[in-house]
C-alpha positions in Angstrom: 3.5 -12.5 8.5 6.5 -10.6 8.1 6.3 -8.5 4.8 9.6 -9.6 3.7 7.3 -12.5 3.0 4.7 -10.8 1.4 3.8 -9.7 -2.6 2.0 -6.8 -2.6 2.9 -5.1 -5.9 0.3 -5.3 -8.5 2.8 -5.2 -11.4 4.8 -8.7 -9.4 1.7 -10.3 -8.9 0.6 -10.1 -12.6 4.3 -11.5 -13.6 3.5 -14.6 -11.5 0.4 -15.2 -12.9 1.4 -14.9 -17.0 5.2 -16.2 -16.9 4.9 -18.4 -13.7 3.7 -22.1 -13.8 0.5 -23.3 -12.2 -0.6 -25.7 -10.3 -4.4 -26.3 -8.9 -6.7 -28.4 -7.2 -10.5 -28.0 -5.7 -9.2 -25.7 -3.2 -6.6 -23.9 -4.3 -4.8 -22.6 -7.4 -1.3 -21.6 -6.9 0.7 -19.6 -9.6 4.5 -20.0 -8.8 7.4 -18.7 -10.3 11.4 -18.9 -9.3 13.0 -15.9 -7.3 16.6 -14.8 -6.0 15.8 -13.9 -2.5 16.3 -16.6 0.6 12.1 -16.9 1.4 9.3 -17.4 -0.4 7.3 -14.9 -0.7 3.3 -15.1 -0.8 0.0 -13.2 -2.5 -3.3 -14.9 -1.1 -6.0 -13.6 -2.7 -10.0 -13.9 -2.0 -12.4 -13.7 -4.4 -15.6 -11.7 -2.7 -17.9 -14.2 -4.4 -16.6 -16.5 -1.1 -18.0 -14.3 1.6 -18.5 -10.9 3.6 -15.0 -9.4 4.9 -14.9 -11.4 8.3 -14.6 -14.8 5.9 -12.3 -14.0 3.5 -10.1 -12.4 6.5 -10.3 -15.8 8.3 -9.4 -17.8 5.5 -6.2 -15.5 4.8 -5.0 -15.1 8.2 -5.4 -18.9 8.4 -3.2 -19.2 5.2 -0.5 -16.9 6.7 -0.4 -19.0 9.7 -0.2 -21.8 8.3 2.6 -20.4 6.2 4.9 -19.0 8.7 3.9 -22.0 11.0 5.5 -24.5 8.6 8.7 -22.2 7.7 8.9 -23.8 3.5 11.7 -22.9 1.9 12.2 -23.3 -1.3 13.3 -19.5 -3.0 9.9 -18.9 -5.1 7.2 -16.6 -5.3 3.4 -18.6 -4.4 0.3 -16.3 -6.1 -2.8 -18.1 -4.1 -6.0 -18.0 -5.1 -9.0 -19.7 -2.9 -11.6 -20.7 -4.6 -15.2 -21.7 -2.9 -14.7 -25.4 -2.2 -12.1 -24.0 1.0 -15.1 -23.1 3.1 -16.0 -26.8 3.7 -12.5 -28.0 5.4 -11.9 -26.9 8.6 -8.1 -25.8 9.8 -6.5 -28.9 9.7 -7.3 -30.0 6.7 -6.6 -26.7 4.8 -3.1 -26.9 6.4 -2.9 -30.5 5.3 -4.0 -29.4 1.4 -2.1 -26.6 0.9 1.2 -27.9 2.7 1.2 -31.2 0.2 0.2 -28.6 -2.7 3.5 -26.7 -1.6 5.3 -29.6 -1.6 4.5 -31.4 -4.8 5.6 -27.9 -6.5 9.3 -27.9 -5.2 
């Protein structure tokens, strides 16, 4: 992922989450909030309460690719937080969930 694409100032991130709307589901809960650039730009975040390192680093380099992969559009700023339920879908069905999540925001 490019880091044009990427939030990684605390200070951003906590913007998101108190002025941004919010949508959720088993899976996922997505803060999202308007911005002036031409890309999204994205903040996955994973609680240690879902695994050691090696799971919650699968889970977000599987978010990012599924990301990128997809190319969405639609000028806003995505805060994503995983909650435990992910662990039981495998890679097609994350992408499925969390490209319809996407899409029902815009």
């Amino acid at each position: 992922m490019n880091k044009n694409y990427i939030i990684k100032k605390n200070l951003e991130i906590e913007k998101i989450i108190k002025t941004g709307q919010k949508k959720s589901n088993k899976y996922f809960l997505i803060f999202y909030q308007n911005n002036k650039l031409k890309n999204n730009r994205y903040c996955i975040s994973v609680s240690k309460k879902i695994g050691k390192a090696v799971i919650r680093n699968k889970i977000r380099r599987q978010i990012k690719d599924i990301l990128m992969k997809n190319k969405l559009c639609f000028n806003k700023d995505y805060v994503i937080i995983i909650r435990n339920n992910l662990l039981e879908l495998n890679y097609n069905e994350i992408e499925k969930e969390i490209i319809s999540q996407i899409k029902e925001i815009r």
